[in-house]
C-alpha positions as CSV (number, residue, x, y, z in Angstrom):
1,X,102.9,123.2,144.9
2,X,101.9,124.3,141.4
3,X,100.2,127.4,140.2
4,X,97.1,126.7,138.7
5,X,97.3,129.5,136.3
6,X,101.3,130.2,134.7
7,X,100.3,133.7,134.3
8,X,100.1,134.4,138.0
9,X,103.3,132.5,139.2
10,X,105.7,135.6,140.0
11,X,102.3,136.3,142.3
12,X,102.0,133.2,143.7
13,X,105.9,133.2,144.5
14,X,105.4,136.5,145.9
15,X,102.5,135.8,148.7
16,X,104.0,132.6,149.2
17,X,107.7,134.0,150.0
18,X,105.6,137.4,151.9
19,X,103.6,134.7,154.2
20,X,106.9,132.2,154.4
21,X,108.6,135.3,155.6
22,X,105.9,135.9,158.4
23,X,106.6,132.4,159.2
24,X,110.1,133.0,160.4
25,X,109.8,134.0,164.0
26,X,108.0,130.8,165.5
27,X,109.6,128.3,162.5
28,X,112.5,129.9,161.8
29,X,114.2,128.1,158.6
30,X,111.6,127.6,156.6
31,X,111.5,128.4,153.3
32,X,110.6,128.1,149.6
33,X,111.9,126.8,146.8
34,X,111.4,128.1,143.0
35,X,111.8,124.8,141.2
36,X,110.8,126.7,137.9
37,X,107.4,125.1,137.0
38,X,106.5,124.4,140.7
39,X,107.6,125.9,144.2
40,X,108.3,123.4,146.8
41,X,108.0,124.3,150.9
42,X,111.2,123.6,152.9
43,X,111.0,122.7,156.5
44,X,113.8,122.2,158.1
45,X,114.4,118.6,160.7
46,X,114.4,120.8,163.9
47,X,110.4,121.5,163.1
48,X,109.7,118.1,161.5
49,X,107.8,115.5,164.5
50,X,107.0,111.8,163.7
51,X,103.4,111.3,164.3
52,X,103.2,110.5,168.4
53,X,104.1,113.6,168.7
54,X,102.4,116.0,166.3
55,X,99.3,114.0,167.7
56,X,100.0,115.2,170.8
57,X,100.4,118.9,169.9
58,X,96.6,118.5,167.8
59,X,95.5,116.8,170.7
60,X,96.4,120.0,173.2
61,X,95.2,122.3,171.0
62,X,92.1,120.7,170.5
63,X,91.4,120.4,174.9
64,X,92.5,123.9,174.8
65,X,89.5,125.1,172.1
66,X,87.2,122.7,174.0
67,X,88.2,124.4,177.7
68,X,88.1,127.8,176.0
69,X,85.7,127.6,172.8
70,X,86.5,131.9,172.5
71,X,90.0,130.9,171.1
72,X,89.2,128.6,168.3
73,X,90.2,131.2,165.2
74,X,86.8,131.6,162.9
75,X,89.1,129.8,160.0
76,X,89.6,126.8,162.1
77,X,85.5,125.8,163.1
78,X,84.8,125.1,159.6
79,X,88.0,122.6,159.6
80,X,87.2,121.2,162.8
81,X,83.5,120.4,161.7
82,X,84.5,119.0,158.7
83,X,87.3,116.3,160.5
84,X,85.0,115.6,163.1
85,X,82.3,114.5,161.0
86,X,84.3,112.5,158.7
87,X,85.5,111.0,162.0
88,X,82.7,110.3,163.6
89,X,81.0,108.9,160.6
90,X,84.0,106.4,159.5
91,X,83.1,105.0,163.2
92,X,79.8,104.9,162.4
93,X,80.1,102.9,159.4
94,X,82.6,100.7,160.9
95,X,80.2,99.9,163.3
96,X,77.6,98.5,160.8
């Protein structure tokens, strides 16, 4: 992760650290690195999953929003429109 701007840096160190630290309680570990022109996110192995699995946890989630649309967070819908519909139209050009 680079800072667009070199001028805002120390800021962009200083959310980034404020929202890592918020972090800590359900990924504890996690942290961030000041590689001088760059930051770089740690995560340590314990919260890392192969594929299968993270597929799975998206795949939850996702029957979870469908079962109970009130508890898809308003961030997530425009997300979740945009995937779908890159989804569903990769199918539907695959199909011509």
């Amino acid at each position: 992760m680079t800072p667009a701007n070199g001028a805002e840096r120390d800021a962009v160190l200083a959310a980034l650290t404020a929202q890592i630290g918020a972090l800590q309680t359900e990924f504890a570990g996690v942290g961030v690195e000041d590689l001088g022109s760059e930051f770089r996110l740690t995560i340590p192995e314990r919260h890392r999953v192969g594929h299968e699995a993270h597929f799975g946890e998206v795949t939850r989630q996702f029957f979870a929003y469908l079962h109970d649309p009130k508890t898809l967070p308003a961030w997530e819908k425009p997300n979740m429109l945009a995937k779908y519909y890159v989804s569903t139209k990769g199918v539907e050009m695959a199909a011509r």
